[in-house]
SEDONU-196715 format. One record per residue (C-alpha): residue number from 1; residue in one letter; x, y, z. Coordinates in nm, 3 decimals. Each point is the difference from the previous one (the first is absolute). Layout:
# SEDONU-196715
- NUM:a:X:Y:Z
...
# end
This chain:
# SEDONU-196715
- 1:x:0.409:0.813:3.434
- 2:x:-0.344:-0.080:-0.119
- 3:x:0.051:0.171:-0.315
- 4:x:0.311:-0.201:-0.056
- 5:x:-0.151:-0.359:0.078
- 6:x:-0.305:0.134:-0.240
- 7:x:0.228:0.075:-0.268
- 8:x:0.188:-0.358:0.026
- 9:x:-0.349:-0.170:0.036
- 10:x:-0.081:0.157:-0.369
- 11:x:0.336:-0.034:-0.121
- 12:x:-0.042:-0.416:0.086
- 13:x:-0.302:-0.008:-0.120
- 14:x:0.112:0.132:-0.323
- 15:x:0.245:-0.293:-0.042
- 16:x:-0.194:-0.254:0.119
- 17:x:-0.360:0.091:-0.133
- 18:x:0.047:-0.077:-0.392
- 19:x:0.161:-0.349:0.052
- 20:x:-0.350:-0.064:0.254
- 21:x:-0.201:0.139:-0.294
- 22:x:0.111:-0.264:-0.252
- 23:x:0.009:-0.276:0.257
- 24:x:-0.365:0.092:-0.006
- 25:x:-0.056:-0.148:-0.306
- 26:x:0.000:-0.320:0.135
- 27:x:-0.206:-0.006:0.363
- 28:x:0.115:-0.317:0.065
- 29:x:0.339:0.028:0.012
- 30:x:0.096:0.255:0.312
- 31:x:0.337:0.186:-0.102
- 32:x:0.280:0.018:0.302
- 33:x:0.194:0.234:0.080
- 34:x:0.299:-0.126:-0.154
- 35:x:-0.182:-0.072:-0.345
- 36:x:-0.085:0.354:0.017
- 37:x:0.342:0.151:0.086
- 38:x:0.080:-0.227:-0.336
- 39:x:-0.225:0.180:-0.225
- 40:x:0.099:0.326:0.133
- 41:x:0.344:-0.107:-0.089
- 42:x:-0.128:-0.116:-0.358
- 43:x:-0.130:0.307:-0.090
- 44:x:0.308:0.210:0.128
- 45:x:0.219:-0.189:-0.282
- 46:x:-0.283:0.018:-0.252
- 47:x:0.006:0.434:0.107
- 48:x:0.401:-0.011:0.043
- 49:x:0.080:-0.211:-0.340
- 50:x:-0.297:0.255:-0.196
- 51:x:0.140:0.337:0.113
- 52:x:0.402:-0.128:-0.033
- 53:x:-0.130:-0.109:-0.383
- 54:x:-0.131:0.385:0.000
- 55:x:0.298:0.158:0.125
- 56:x:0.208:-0.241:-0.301
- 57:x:-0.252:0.134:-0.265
- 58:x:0.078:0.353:0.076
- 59:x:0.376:-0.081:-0.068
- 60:x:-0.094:-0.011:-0.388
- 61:x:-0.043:0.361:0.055
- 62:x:0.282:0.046:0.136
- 63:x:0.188:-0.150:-0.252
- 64:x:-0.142:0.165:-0.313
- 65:x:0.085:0.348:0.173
- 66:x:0.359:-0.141:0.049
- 67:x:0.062:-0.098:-0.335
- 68:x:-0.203:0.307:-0.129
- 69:x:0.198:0.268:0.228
- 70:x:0.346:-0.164:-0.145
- 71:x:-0.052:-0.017:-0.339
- 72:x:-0.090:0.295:-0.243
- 73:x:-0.367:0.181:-0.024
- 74:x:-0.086:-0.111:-0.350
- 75:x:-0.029:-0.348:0.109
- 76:x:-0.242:0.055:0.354
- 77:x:-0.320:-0.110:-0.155
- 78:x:0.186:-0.340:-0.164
- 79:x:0.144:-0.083:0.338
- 80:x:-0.322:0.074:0.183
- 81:x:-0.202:-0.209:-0.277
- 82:x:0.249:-0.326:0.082
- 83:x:-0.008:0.014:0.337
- 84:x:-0.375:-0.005:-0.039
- 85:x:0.013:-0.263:-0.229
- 86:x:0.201:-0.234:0.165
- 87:x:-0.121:-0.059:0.257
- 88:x:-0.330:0.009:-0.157
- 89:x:0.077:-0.234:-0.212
- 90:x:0.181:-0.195:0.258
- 91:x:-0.278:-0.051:0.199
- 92:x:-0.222:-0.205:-0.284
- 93:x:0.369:-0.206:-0.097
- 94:x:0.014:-0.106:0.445
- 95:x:-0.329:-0.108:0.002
- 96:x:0.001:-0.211:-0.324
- 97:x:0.328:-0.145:0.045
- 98:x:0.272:0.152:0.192
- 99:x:-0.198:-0.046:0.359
- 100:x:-0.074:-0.410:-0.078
- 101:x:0.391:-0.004:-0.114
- 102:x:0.159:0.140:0.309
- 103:x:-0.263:-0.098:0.241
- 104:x:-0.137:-0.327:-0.086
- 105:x:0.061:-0.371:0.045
- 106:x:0.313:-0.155:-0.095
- 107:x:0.178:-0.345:0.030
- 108:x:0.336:0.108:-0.146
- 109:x:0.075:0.361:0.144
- 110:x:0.017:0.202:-0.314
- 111:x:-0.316:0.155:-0.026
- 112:x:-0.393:-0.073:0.069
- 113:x:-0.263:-0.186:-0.206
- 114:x:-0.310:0.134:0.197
- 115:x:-0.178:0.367:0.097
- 116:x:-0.014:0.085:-0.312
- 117:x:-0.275:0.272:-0.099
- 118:x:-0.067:-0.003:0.398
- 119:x:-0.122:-0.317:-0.053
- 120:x:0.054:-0.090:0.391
- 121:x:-0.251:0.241:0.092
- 122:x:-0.294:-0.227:-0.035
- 123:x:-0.297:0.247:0.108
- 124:x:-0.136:0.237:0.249
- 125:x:-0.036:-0.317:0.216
- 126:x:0.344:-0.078:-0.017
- 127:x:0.319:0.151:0.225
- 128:x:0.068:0.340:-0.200
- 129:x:0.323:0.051:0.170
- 130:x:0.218:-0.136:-0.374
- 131:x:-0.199:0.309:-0.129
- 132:x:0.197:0.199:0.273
- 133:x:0.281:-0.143:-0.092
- 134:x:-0.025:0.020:-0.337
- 135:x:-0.046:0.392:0.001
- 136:x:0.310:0.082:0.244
- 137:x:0.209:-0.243:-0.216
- 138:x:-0.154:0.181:-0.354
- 139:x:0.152:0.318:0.101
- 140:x:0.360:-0.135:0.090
- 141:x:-0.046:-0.139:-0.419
- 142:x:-0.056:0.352:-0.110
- 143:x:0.299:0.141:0.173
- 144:x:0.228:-0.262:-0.138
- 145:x:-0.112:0.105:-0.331
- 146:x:-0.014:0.337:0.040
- 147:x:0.393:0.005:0.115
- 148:x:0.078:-0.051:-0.390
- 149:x:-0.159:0.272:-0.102
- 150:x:0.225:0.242:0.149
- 151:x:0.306:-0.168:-0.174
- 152:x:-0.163:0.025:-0.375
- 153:x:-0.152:0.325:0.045
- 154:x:0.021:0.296:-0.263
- 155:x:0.020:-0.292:-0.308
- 156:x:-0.243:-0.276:0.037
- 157:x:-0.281:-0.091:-0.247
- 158:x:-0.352:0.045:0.245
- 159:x:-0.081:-0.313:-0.148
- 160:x:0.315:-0.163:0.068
- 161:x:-0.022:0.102:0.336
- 162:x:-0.375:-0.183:0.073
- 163:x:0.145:-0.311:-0.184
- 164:x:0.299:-0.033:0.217
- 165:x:-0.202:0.105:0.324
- 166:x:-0.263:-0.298:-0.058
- 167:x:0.255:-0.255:-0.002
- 168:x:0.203:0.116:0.331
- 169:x:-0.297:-0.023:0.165
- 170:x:-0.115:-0.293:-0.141
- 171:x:0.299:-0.224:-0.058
- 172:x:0.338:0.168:0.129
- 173:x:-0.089:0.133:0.345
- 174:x:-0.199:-0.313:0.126
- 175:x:0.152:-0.248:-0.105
- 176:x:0.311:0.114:0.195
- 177:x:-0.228:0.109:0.269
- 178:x:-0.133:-0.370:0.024
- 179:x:0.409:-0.148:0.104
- 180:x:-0.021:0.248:0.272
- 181:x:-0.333:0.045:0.159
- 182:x:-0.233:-0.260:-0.159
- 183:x:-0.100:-0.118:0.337
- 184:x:-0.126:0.307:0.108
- 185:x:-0.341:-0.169:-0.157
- 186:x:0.022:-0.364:-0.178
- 187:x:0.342:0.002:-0.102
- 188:x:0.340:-0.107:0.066
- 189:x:0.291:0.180:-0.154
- 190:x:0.376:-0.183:-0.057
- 191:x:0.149:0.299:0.168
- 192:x:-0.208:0.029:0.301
- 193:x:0.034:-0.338:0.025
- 194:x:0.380:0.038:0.029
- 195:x:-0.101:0.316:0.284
- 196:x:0.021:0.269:-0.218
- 197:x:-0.027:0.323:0.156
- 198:x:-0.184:0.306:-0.138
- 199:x:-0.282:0.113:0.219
- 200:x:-0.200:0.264:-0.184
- 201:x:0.206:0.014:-0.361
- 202:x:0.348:0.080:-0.037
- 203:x:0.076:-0.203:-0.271
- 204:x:-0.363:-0.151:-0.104
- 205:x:-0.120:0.332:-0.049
- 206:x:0.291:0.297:-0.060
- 207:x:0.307:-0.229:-0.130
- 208:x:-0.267:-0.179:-0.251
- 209:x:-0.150:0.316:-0.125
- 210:x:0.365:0.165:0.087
- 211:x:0.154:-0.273:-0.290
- 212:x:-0.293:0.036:-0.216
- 213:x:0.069:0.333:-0.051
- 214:x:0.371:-0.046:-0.058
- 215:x:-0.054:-0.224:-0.291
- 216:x:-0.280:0.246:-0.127
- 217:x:0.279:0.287:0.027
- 218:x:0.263:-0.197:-0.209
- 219:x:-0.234:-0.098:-0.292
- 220:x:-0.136:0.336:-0.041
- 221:x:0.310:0.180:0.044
- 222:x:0.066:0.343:0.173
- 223:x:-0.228:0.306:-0.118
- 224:x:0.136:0.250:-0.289
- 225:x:0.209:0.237:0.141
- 226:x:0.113:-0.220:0.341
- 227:x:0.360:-0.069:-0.075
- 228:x:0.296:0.207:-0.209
- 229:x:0.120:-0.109:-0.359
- 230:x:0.340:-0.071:0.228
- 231:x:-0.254:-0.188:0.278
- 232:x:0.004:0.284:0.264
- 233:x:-0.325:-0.011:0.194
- 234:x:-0.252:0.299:-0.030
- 235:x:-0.213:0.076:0.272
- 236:x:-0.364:-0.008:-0.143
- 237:x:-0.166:0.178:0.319
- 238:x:-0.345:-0.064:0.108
- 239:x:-0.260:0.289:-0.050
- 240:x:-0.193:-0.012:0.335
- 241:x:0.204:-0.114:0.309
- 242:x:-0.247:0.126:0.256
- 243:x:-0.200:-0.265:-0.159
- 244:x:0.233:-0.274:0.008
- 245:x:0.044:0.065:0.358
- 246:x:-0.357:0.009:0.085
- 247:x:-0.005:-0.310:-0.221
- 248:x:0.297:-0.152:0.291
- 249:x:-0.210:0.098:0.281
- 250:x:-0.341:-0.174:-0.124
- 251:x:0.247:-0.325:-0.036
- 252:x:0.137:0.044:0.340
- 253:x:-0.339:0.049:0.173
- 254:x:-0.126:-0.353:-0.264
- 255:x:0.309:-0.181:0.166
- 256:x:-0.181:-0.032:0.322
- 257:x:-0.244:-0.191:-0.179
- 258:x:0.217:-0.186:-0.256
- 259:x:0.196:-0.153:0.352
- 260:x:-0.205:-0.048:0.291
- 261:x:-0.257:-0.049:-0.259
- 262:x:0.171:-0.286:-0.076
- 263:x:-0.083:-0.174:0.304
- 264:x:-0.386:-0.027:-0.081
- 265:x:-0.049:-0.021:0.392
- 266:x:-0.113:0.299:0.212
- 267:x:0.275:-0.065:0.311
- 268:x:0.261:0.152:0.166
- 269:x:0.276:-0.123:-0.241
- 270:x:-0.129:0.273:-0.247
- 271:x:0.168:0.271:0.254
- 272:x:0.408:-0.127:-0.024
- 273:x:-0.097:0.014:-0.394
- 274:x:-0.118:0.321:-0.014
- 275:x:0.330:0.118:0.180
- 276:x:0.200:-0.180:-0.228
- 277:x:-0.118:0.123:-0.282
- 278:x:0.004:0.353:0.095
- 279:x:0.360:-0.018:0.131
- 280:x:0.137:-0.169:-0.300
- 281:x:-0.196:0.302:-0.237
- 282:x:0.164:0.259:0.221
- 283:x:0.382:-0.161:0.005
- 284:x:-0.057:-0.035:-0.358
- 285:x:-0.049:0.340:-0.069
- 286:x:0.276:0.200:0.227
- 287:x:0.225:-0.266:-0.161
- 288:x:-0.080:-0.011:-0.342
- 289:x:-0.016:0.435:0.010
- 290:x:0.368:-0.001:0.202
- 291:x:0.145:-0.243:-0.251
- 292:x:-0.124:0.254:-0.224
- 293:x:0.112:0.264:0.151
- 294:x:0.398:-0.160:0.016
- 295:x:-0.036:-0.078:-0.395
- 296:x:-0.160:0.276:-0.154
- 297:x:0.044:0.278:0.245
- 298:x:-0.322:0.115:0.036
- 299:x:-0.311:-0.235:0.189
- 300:x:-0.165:-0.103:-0.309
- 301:x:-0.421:-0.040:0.060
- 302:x:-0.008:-0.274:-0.263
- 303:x:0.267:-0.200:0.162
- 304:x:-0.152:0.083:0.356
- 305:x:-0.383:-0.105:-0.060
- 306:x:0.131:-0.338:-0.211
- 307:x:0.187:-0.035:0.302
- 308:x:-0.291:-0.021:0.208
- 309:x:-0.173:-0.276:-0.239
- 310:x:0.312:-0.193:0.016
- 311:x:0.005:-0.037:0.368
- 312:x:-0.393:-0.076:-0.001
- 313:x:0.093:-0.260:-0.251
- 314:x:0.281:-0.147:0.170
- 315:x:-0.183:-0.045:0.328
- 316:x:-0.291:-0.157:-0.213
- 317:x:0.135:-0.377:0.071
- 318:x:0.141:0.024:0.351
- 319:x:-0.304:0.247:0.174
- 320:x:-0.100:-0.279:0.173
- 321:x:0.302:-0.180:0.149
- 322:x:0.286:0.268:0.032
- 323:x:0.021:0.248:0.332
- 324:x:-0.075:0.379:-0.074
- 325:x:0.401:0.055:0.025
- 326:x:0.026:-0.217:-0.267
- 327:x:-0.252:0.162:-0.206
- 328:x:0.239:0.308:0.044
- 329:x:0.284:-0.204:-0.118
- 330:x:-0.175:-0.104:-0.330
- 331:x:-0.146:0.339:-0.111
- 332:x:0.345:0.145:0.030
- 333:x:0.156:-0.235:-0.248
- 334:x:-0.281:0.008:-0.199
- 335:x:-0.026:0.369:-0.047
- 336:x:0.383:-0.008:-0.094
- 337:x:-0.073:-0.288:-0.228
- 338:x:-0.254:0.177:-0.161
- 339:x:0.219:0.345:-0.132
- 340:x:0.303:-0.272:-0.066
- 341:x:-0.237:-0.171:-0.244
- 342:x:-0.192:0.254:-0.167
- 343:x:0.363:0.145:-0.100
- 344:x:0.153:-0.359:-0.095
- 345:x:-0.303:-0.078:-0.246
- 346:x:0.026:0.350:-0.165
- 347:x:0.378:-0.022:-0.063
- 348:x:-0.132:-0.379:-0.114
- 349:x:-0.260:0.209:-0.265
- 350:x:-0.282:-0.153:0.184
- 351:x:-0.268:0.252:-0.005
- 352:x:-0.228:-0.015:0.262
- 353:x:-0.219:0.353:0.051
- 354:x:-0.056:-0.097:0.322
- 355:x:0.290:-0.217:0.162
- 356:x:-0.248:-0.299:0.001
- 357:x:0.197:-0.253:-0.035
- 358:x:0.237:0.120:0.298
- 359:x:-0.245:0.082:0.255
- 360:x:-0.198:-0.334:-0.061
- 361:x:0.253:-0.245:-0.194
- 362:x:0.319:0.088:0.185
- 363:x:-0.199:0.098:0.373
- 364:x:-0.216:-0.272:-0.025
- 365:x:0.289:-0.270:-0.086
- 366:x:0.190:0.202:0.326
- 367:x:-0.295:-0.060:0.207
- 368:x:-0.057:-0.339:-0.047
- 369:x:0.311:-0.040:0.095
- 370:x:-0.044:0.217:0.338
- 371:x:-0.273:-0.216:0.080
- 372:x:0.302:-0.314:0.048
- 373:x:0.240:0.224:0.145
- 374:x:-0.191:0.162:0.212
- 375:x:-0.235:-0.256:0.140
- 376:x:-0.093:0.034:0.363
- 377:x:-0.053:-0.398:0.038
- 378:x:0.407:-0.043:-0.089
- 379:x:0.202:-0.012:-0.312
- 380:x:0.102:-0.319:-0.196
- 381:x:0.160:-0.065:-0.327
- 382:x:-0.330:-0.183:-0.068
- 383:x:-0.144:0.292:0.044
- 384:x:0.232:0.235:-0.208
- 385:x:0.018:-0.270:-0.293
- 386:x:-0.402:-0.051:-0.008
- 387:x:-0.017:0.412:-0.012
- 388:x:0.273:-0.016:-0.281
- 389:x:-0.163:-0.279:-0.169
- 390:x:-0.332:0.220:-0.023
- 391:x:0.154:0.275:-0.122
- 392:x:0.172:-0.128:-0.291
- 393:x:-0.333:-0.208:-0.108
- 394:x:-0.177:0.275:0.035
- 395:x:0.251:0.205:-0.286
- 396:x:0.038:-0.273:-0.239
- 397:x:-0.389:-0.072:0.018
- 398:x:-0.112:0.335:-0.060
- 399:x:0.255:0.158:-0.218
- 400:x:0.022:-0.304:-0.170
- 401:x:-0.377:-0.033:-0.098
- 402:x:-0.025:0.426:0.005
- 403:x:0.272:0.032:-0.282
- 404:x:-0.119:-0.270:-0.226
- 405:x:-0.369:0.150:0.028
- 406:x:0.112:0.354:-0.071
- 407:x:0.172:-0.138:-0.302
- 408:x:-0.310:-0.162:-0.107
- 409:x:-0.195:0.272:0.070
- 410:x:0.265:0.190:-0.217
- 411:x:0.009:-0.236:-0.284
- 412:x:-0.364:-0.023:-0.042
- 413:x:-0.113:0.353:0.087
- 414:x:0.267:0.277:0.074
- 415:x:0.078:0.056:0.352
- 416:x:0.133:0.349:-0.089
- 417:x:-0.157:0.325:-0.130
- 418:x:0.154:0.132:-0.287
- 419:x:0.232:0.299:0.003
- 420:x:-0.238:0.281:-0.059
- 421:x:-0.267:-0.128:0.260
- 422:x:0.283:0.011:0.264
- 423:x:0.147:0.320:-0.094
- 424:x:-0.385:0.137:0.016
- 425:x:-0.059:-0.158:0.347
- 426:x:-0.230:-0.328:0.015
- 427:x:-0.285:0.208:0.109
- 428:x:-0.085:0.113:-0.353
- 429:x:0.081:-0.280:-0.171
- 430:x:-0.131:-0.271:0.191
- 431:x:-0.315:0.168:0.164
- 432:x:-0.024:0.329:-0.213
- 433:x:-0.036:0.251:0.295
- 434:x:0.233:0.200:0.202
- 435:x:0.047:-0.044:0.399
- 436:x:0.037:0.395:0.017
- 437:x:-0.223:0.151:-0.241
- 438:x:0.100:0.334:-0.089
- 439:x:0.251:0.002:0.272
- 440:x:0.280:0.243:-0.081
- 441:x:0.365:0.059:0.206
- 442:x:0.097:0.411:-0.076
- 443:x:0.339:0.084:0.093
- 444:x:0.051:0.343:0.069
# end
């Protein structure tokens, strides 16, 4: 017993102790217990928002080894450079403008005028949480434009690739960002305004980089070899599944910081979230491999592990305000939506490596719809319209502005490789090494 009280003694003292040590800065002002239950609180969302913006960094590895493990060895080291890249890149395009444009103060709605450069942070003497904020919201810009890159892999220019990757993060991703969560800091977006619903990204995040990618697929056109000189479909299989699915996994365990990340708070509402999202991953998955299963008569991996993505996707909007049944309810029809896609856009002659475009285009559309459907607060047509009215402005916006910048782009530069590079592999041509030196396949 004394041993027990001890340890809770030291355990209170723990919490309490650093908010006492900076009220000691100033002797004259006594801190209460309340004020120091506050800072304690303070510093759990600066900790909580910090390690969720961690666990959303790690996702870009999980996506280049997705995109890597389903597409072909000779272009590993071009897929791995982009990935790098953009979100490299990324970062410097958020802080100089993207950041200010989806974060700062408006008077009409449509995107801020302030923050830019991190220009709110005034100083070490000044509240540093906008520089939390800033970092958990920098990663959620790199995986919106890092979604494209799956759609236009095997074919892209490197250099077309940073050009396009610069303005999504700058221009494309915030500004739609800004009608949906400007408020979150300065701002005041038209479609929150109208009660919008998409909690952690749905739409703002997949279905933007989701329709970005489409319109990057349809101006470059489908890889050499993809479709028949009659239009039947060839299979171009990925060289390293294993890695794709490790790549899954890393996104899965990033998920529980892309959604109750999204709270910024370190409460109890994080735990319904974190069900949610796992629970929509898993019904995704059993779904997307059975549907599978019934259509091509084996349990296809690909199909199975985009399956799982599409249910974290769809649950992306609604984590926060559906019931864990419901969760259930919109992994399953994501993770059939997803293999009913990926096969629709191929019979289309809409290349996508990856099935980008379905598991964050199609899934994320699906979930932002979930989130009205679904809503634990009670359905209205308000609701439903508001969700549909998001959706669509979120297509027109970005595949509008996507497809006239990657005809730009293709105008004034070349978005494609030529024919030789591609038949090579990008890997050579583009970066003039091999991901597998002197790696040889003997068949006995």
């Amino acid at each position: 017993m004394r041993i027990r009280k001890l340890c809770f003694f030291l355990f209170f003292l723990c919490l309490v102790l650093p908010a006492s040590v900076i009220a000691a800065d100033d002797p004259i002002t006594p801190i209460t217990n309340h004020q120091a239950i506050e800072l304690v609180q303070t510093h759990a969302n600066y900790v909580w928002t910090l390690v969720a913006a961690a666990l959303v960094f790690f996702m870009q590895a999980g996506f280049a080894m997705v995109e890597a493990g389903f597409t072909r060895a000779k272009n590993a080291i071009n897929i791995m450079m982009k990935n790098l890249m953009d979100f490299s890149i990324g970062s410097i395009a958020f802080y100089a403008i993207g950041f200010g444009l989806m974060f700062g103060a408006t008077k009409t709605g449509w995107f801020g005028t302030s923050d830019f450069f991190l220009s709110g942070w005034k100083g070490p003497d000044s509240d540093p949480w906008i520089l939390a904020f800033w970092m958990f919201q920098v990663v959620f810009a790199g995986t919106a434009a890092t979604i494209v890159s799956g759609a236009m892999a095997e074919r892209t220019k490197f250099t077309a690739y940073l050009i396009y990757s610069v303005f999504i993060c700058a221009f494309i991703y915030p500004i739609f960002g800004s009608w949906a969560w400007g408020s979150l800091l300065n701002g005041n977006g038209w479609l929150e305004g109208m009660g919008f619903i998409d909690f952690a990204g749905s739409t703002v995040v997949h279905s933007i980089g989701g329709w970005c990618a489409l319109a990057g697929a349809i101006v470059i056109g489908p890889r050499i070899g993809k479709y028949g000189p009659n239009g039947e479909v060839r299979a171009i299989p990925g060289h390293n599944i294993p890695f794709a699915a490790i790549g899954v996994f890393i996104l899965w365990l990033g998920w529980f910081g892309f959604n109750p990340g999204s709270t910024t708070t370190a409460d109890k509402s994080i735990a319904m979230i974190f069900v949610n999202t796992n629970l929509a991953a898993a019904a995704g998955a059993i779904f997307a491999m059975i549907t599978s299963w019934i259509m091509f008569k084996k349990p296809d991996i690909s199909m199975s592990l985009n399956g799982a993505l599409a249910g974290l996707v769809g649950i992306t909007a609604g984590c926060a305000n559906v019931s864990p049944g419901s969760s259930i309810i919109i992994g399953i029809i994501a993770g059939i939506l997803v293999v009913f896609s990926v096969v629709t856009l191929d019979r289309m002659h809409i290349d996508d490596p990856v099935g980008a475009v379905s598991v964050h285009g199609v899934c994320g559309a699906w979930g932002t719809l979930a989130a009205g459907l679904f809503n634990m607060e009670g359905v209205t047509l308000k609701i439903i319209m508001t969700q549909l009215v998001g959706i669509g402005a979120a297509f027109v916006w970005a595949f509008g502005t996507a497809f006239i910048l990657f005809k730009v782009v293709d105008m004034l530069h070349g978005l494609r490789v030529t024919k030789e590079e591609e038949l090579a592999g990008l890997d050579v041509g583009e970066h003039g090494m091999e991901a597998y030196h002197d790696f040889q396949v003997i068949n006995n």
